[in-house]
C-alpha positions, 0 to 999 in steps of 0.5 A: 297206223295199221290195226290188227284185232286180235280175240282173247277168251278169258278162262272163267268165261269162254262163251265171252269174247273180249276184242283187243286192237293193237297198232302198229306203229308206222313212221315218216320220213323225208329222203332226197332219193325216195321221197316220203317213205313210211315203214312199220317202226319195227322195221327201223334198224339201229347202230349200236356206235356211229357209223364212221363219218357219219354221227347223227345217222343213227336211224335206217332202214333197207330199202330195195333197190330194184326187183330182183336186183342184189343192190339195196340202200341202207336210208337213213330215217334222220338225215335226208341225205345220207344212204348207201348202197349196200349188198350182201358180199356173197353174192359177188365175193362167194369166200368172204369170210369175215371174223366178227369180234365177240365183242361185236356180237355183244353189242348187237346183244346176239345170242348164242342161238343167234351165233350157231345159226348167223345165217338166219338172224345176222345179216352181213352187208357191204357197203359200195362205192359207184363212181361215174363209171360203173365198171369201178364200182368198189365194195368195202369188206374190210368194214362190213355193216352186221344187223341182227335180225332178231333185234334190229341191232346194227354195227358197222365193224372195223374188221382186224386184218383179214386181207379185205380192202375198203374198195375191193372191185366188185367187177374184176379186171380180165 
């Protein structure tokens, strides 16, 4: 557990000062791809609904893949086995543009704050598909996973027709 102290002077004696630690929670969990990982609790995001298939993982977190690398795995903190690589669609799909439902957005309790500035506080990401060759490696945009930075708050949403496929080709054929 990590500590931070922090000074608090009170009003009616400012040549006394009181010391408070506060502790930040950490928690430990066991993956088949990392190992033991150890993150801040406030670092765990959390699915508002179930992923698709996936009912008991309701618990992840972002870990990177490589340095400098656009690839993450979304681990799950619950079931050792279960993570997904993840990307943020923009980075090989520059006019993606999927429309979130109001009701979706409720759901990760965003704010209209959080709505005017989406790029600040609701981070979009794709999921992958990677075959054994990785030229076929798929995206899915039709189902994107939306986290609301400010709360932690996860959605995988089910996007109503946009023309996005589940295995959109990362890699375009020439």
């Amino acid at each position: 557990m990590d500590a931070r102290i922090v000074a608090l002077m009170p009003e009616e004696a400012p040549e006394k000062i009181m010391v408070k630690v506060e502790t930040m929670a950490r928690v430990e969990f066991t993956t088949t791809r990392f190992g033991v990982v150890e993150v801040d609790e406030d670092k765990i995001i959390r699915f508002v609904d179930n992923i698709p298939g996936f009912p008991d993982a309701k618990e992840f977190v972002l870990i990177p893949h490589k340095e400098n690398s656009p690839l993450a795995w979304l681990q799950s903190t619950e079931l050792a086995d279960v993570a997904f690589v993840v990307i943020e669609p923009w980075v090989y799909f520059k006019d993606y543009n999927p429309t979130i439902s109001e009701w979706d957005l409720e759901k990760l309790e965003a704010t209209e704050e959080d709505e005017a500035d989406e790029e600040a506080s609701l981070l979009v990401l794709s999921i992958l598909t990677i075959p054994g060759d990785p030229g076929k490696i798929t995206a899915n945009l039709a189902a994107p996973v939306i986290i609301n930075l400010r709360n932690n708050l996860a959605i995988q949403v089910i996007l109503a027709y946009d023309g996005y496929t589940t295995k959109h080709p990362l890699i375009s054929e020439a």
